[in-house]
DRENTORKOL-3810 file (N, C-alpha, C; in nm, 4 decimals):
REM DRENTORKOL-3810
@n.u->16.9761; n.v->-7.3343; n.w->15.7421; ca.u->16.9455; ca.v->-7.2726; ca.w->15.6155; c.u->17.0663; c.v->-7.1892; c.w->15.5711
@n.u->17.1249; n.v->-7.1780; n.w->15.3988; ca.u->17.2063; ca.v->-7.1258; ca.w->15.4436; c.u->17.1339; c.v->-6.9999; c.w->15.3378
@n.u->17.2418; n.v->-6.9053; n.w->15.3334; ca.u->17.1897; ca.v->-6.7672; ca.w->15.2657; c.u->17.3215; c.v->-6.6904; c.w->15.1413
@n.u->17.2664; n.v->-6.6013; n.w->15.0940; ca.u->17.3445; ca.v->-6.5585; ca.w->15.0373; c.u->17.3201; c.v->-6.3754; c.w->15.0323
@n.u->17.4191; n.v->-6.3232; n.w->14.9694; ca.u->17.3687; ca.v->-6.1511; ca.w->14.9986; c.u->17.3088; c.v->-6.1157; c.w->14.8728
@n.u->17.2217; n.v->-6.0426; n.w->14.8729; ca.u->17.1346; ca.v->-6.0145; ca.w->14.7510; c.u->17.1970; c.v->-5.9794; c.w->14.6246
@n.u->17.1889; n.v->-5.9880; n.w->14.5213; ca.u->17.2896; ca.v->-5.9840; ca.w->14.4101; c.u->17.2847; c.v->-5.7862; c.w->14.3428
@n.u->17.1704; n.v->-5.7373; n.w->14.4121; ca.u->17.1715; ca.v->-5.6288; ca.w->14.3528; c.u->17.2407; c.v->-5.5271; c.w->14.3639
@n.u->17.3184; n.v->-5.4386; n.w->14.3240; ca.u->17.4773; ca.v->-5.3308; ca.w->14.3714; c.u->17.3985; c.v->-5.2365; c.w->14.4866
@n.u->17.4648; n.v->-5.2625; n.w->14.6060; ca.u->17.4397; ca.v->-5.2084; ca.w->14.7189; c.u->17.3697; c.v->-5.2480; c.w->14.7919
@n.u->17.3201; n.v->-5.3852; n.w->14.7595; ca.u->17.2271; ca.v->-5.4104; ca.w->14.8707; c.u->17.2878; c.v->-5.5425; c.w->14.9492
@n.u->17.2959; n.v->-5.5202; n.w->15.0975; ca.u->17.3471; ca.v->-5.6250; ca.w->15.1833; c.u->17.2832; c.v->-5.7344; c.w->15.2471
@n.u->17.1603; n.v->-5.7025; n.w->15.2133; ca.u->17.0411; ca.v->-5.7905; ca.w->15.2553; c.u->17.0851; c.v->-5.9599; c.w->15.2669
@n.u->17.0797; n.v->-6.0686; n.w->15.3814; ca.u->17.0971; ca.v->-6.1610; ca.w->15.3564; c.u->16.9512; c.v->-6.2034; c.w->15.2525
@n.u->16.9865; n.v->-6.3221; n.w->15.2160; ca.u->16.8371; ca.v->-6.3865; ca.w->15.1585; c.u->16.8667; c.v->-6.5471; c.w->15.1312
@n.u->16.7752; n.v->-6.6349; n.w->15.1569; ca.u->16.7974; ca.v->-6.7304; ca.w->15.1841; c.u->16.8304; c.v->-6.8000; c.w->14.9794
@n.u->16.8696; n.v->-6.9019; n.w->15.0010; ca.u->16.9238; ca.v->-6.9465; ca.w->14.8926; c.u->16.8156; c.v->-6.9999; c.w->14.8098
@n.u->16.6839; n.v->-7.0300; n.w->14.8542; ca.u->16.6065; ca.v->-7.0497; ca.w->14.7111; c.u->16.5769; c.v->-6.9287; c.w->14.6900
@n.u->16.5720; n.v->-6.8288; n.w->14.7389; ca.u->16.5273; ca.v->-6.6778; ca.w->14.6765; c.u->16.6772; c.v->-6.6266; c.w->14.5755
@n.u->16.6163; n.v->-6.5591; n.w->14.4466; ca.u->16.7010; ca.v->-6.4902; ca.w->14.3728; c.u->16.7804; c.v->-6.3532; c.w->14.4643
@n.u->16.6742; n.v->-6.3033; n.w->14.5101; ca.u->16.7208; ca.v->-6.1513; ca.w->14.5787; c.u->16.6142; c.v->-6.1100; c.w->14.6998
@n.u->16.6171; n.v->-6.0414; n.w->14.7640; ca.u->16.5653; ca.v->-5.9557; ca.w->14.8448; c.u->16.3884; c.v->-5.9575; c.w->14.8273
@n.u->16.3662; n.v->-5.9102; n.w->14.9026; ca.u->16.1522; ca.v->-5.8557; ca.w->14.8151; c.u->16.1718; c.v->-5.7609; c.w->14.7776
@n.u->16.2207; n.v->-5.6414; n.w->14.7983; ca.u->16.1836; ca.v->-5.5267; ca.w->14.7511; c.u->16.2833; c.v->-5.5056; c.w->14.6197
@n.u->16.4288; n.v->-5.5900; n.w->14.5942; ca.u->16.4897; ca.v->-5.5980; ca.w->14.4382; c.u->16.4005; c.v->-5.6655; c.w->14.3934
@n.u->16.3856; n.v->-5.7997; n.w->14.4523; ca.u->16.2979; ca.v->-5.8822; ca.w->14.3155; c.u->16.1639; c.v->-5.7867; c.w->14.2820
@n.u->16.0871; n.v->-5.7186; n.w->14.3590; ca.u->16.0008; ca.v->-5.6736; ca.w->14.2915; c.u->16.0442; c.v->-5.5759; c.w->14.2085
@n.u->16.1718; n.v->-5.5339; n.w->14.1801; ca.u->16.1896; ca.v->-5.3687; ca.w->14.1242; c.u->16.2164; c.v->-5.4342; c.w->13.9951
@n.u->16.2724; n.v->-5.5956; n.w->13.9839; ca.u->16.2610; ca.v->-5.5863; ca.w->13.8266; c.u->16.1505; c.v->-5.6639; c.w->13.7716
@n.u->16.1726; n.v->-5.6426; n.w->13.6780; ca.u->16.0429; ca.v->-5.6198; ca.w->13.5240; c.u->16.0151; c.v->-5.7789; c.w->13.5596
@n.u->15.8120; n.v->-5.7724; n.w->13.5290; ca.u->15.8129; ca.v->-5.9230; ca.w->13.5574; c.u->15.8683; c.v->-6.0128; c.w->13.4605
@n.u->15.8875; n.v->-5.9738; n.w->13.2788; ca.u->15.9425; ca.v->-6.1196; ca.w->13.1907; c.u->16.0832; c.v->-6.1113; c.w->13.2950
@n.u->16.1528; n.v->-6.0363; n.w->13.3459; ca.u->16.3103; ca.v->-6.0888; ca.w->13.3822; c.u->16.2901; c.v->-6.1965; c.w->13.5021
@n.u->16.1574; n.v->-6.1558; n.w->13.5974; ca.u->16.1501; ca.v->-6.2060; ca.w->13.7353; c.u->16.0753; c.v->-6.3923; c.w->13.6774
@n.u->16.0358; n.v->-6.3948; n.w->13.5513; ca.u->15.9614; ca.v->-6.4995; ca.w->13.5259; c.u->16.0681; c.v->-6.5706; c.w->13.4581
@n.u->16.1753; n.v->-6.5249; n.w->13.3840; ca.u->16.2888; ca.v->-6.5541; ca.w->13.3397; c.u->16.3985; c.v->-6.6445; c.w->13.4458
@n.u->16.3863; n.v->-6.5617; n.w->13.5802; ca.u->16.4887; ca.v->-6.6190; ca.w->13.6497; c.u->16.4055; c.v->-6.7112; c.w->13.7220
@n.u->16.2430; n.v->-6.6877; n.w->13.7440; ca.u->16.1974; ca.v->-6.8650; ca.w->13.8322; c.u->16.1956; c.v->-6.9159; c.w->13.7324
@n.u->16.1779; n.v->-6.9215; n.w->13.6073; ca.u->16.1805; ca.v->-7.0972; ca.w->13.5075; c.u->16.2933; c.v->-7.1079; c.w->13.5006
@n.u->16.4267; n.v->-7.0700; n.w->13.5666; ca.u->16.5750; ca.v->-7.1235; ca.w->13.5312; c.u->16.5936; c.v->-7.1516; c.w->13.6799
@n.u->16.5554; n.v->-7.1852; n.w->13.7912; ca.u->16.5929; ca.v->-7.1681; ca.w->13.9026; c.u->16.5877; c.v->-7.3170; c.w->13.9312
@n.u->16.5945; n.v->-7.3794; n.w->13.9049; ca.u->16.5914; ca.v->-7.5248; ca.w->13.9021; c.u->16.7265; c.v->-7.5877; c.w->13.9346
@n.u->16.7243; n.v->-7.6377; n.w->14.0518; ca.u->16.8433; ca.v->-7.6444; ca.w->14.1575; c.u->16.9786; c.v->-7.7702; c.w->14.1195
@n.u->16.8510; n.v->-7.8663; n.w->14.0666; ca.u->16.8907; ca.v->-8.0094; ca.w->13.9602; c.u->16.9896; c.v->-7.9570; c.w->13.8677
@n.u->16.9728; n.v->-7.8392; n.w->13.7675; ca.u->17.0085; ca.v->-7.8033; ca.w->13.6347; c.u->17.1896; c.v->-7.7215; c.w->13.6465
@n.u->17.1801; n.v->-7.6588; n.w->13.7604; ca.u->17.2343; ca.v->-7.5612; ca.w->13.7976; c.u->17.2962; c.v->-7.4838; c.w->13.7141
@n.u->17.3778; n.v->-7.4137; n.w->13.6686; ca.u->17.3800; ca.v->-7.2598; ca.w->13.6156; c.u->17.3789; c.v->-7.2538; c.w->13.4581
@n.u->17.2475; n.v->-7.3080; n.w->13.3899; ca.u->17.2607; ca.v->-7.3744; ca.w->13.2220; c.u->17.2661; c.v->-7.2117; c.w->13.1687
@n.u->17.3008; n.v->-7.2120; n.w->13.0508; ca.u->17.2893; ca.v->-7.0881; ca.w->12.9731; c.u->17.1777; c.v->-7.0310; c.w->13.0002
@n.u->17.0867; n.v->-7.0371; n.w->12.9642; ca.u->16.9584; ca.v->-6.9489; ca.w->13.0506; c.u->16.9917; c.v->-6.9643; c.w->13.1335
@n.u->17.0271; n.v->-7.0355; n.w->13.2274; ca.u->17.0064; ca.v->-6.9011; ca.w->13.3964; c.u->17.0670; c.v->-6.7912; c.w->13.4034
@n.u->17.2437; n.v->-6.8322; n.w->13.3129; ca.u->17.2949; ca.v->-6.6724; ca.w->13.3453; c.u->17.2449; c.v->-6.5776; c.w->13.2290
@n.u->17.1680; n.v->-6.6040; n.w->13.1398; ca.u->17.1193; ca.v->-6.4935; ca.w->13.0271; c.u->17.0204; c.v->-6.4395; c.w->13.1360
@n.u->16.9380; n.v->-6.5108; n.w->13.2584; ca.u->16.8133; ca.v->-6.4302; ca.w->13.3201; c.u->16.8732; c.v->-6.3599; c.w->13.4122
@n.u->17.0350; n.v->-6.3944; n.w->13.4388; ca.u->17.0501; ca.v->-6.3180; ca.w->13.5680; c.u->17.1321; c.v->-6.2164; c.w->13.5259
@n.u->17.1914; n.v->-6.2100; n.w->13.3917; ca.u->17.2471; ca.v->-6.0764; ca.w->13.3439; c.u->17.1366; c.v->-6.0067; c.w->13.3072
@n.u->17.0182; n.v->-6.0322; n.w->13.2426; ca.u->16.9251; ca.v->-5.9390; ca.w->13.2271; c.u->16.8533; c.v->-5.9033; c.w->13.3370
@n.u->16.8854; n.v->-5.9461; n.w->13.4646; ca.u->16.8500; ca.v->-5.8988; ca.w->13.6183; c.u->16.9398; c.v->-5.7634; c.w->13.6765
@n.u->17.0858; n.v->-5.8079; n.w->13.6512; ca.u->17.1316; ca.v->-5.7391; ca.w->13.6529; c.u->17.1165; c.v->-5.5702; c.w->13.5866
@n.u->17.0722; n.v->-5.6057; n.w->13.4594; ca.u->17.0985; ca.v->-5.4738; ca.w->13.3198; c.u->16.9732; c.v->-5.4211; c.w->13.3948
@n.u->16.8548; n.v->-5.4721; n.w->13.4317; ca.u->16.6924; ca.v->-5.4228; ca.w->13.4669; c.u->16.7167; c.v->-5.3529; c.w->13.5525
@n.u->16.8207; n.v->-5.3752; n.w->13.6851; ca.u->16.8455; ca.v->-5.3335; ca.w->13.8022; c.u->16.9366; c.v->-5.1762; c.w->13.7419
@n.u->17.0474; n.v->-5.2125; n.w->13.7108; ca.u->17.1497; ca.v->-5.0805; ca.w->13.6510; c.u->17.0399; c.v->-5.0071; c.w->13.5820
@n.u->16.9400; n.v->-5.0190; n.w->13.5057; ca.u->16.8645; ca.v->-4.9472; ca.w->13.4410; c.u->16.7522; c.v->-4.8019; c.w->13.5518
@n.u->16.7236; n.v->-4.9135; n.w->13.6254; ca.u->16.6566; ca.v->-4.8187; ca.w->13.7295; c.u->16.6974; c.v->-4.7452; c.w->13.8426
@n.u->16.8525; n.v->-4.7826; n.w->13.8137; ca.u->16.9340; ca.v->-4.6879; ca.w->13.9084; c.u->16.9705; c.v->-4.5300; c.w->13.8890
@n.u->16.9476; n.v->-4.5763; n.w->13.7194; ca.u->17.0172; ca.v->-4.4672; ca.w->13.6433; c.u->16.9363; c.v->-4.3415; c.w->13.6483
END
């Protein structure tokens, strides 16, 4: 299996590659962003304009609740 490190700033967490992030990031953002990034997660498609519009607004959700 392979993995990747969670995308959220500071977190080192491995997580396996069909997961977006971690459990405890993915739950911290907002569910339209978390429903945003599973209907783009489609492995066939790989990185179409929606996916990276869901994963910058993953990003902004995350910086938001840091603040």
């Amino acid at each position: 299996m392979t993995a990747h490190t969670c995308p959220r700033r500071g977190c080192s967490i491995q997580v396996p590659d069909a997961l977006f992030a971690c459990r405890d990031d993915w739950f911290a953002l907002s569910r339209p962003v978390r429903a945003a990034i599973y209907a783009t997660s489609k492995p066939s498609k790989g990185f179409t304009r929606e996916r990276l519009d869901a994963i910058k607004a993953a990003l902004e959700d995350w910086e938001g609740a840091d603040r």
